[in-house]
C-alpha positions in Angstrom: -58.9 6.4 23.5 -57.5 3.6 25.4 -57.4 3.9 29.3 -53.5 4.4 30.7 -52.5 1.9 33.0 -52.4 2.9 37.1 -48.7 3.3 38.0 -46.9 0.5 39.9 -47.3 2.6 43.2 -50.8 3.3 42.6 -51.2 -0.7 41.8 -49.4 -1.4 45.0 -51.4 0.6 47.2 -54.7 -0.8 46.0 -53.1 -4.5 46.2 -52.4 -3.7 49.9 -55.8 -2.5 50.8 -57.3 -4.7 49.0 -55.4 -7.2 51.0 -56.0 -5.2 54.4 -59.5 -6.0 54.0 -59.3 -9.7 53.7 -56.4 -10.4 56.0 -55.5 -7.1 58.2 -52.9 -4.9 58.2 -51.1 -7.1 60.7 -52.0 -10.2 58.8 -50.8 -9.1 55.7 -47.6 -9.4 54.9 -44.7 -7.6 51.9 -44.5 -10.8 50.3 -48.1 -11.2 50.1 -48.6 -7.6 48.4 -45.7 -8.8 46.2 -47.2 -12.0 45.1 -50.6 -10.4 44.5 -49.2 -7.8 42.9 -47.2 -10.1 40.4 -43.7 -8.4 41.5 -40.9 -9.3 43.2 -40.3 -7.8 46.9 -37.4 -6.0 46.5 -40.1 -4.2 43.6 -42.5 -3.4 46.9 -39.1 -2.3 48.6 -38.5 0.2 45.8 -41.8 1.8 46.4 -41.9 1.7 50.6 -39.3 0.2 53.0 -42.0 -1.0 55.1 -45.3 -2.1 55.6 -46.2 0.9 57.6 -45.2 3.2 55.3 -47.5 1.6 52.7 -50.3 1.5 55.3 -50.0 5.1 56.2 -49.9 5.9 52.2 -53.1 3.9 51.8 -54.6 6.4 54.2 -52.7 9.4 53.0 -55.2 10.7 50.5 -58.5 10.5 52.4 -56.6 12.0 55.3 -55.2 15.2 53.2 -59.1 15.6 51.8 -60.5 15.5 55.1 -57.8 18.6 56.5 -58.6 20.3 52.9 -62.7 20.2 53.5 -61.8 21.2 57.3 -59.8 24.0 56.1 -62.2 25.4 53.8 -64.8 24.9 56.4 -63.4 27.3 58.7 -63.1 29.8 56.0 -67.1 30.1 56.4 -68.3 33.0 58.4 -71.4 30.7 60.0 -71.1 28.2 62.2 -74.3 26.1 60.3 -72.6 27.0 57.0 -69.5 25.5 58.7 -71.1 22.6 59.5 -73.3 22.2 56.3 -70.1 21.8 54.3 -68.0 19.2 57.1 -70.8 17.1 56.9 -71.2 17.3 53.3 -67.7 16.7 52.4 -67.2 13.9 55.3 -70.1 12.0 53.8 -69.3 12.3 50.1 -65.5 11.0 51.3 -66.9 8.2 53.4 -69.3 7.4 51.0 -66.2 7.4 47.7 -63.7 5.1 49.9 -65.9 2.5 51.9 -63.5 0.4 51.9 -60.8 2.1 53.2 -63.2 3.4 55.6 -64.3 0.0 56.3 -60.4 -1.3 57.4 -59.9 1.8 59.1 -63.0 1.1 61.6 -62.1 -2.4 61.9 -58.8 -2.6 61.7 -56.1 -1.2 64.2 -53.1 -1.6 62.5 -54.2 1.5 59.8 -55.5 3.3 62.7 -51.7 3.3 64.1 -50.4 3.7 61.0 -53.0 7.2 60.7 -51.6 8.3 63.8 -48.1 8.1 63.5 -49.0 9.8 60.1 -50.5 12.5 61.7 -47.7 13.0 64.2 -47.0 16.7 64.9 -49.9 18.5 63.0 -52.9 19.3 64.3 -55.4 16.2 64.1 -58.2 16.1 62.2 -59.9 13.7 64.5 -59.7 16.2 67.1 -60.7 19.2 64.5 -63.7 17.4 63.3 -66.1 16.9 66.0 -64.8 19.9 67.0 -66.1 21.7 63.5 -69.7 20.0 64.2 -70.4 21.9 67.5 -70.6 25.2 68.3 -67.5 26.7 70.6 -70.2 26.9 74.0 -71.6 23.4 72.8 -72.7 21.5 76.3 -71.6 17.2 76.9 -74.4 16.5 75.3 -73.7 17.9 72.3 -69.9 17.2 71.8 -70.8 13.2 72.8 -73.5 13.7 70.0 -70.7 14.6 68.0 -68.6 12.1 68.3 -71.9 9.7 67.9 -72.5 10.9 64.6 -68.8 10.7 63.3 -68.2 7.7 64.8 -71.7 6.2 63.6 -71.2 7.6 59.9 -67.7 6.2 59.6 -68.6 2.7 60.8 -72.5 2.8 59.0 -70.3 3.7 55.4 -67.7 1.4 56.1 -70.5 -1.7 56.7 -70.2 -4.7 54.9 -73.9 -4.7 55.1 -74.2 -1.8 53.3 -71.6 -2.1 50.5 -74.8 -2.8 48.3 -76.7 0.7 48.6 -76.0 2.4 46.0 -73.6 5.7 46.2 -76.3 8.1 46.0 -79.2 6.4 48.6 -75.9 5.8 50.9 -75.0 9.4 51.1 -78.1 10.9 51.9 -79.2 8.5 54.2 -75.8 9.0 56.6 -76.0 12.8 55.6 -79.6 12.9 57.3 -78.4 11.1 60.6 -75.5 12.6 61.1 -77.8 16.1 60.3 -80.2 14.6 62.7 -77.5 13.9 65.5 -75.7 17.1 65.6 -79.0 19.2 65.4 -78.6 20.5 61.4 -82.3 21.0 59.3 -82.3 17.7 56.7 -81.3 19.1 53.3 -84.3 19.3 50.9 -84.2 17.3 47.7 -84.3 19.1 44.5 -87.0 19.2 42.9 
């Protein structure tokens, strides 16, 4: 069975974060997503008029997961059970799109182009630190919150831990970010 071939949208939007990650979102340009890709421009301008629309659809999917593990999240009757299952799905997303998660942390041209894309629904940057903490939480634990997402985001994102394997990677940001909002450390099957 031979493997089908991605689509030329799909192959554009890995060209262009591919190319985010080397140059920026703001040093990147349509022409260079063109050449990269081996099509003309007027091909990239079939696809997306601009290059914020392609930055906002590199985001898209991740973005749509994390509302979808937030929705089912608050389908939960407990609030640990709630919180089991954000952290559990935020690490396995992290942890299956560094690199994207890696432009996103460093980069504020996608961070822009996630917020314009986010425009008039309700944000899942405000919903998820909101998901970790109980509704009477104290300062201390909405900042420990944020610590932990902000902290897992940038930890899974590292260049300096693009090496770690998939498995070791999630476990270890699933234990911190467990450790930081208060959650028992899930035990290893045996």
């Amino acid at each position: 069975m031979t493997a089908t071939k991605p689509d030329t949208r799909t192959r554009l939007l890995e060209t262009a974060l591919g190319l985010f990650t080397v140059h920026g979102v703001e040093g990147t340009s349509l022409q260079m997503i063109a050449d990269a890709l081996g099509v003309t421009k007027a091909a990239v301008y079939y696809h997306f008029r601009t290059k914020d629309e392609i930055t906002e659809a590199v985001a898209e999917p991740a973005l749509r997961e994390l509302s979808a593990i937030l929705d089912r999240a608050a389908t939960l009757r407990r609030h640990g059970a709630q919180v089991d299952y954000v952290i559990d799905g935020l690490v396995d997303l992290i942890v299956r799109n560094r690199v994207l998660v890696a432009v996103f942390c460093s980069d504020p041209g996608i961070a822009r182009a996630v917020e314009r894309s986010l425009h008039g629904e309700e944000n899942v940057m405000t919903r998820l630190p909101a998901m970790l903490v109980p509704p009477d939480a104290d300062d201390g634990a909405v900042v420990a919150a944020h610590v932990a997402l902000a902290g897992v985001a940038l930890a899974g994102g590292s260049p300096a831990l693009m090496a770690m394997d998939d498995d070791s990677l999630g476990k270890h940001l699933g234990d911190a970010v467990r450790r930081l909002v208060g959650r028992p450390r899930r035990r290893e099957a045996s």
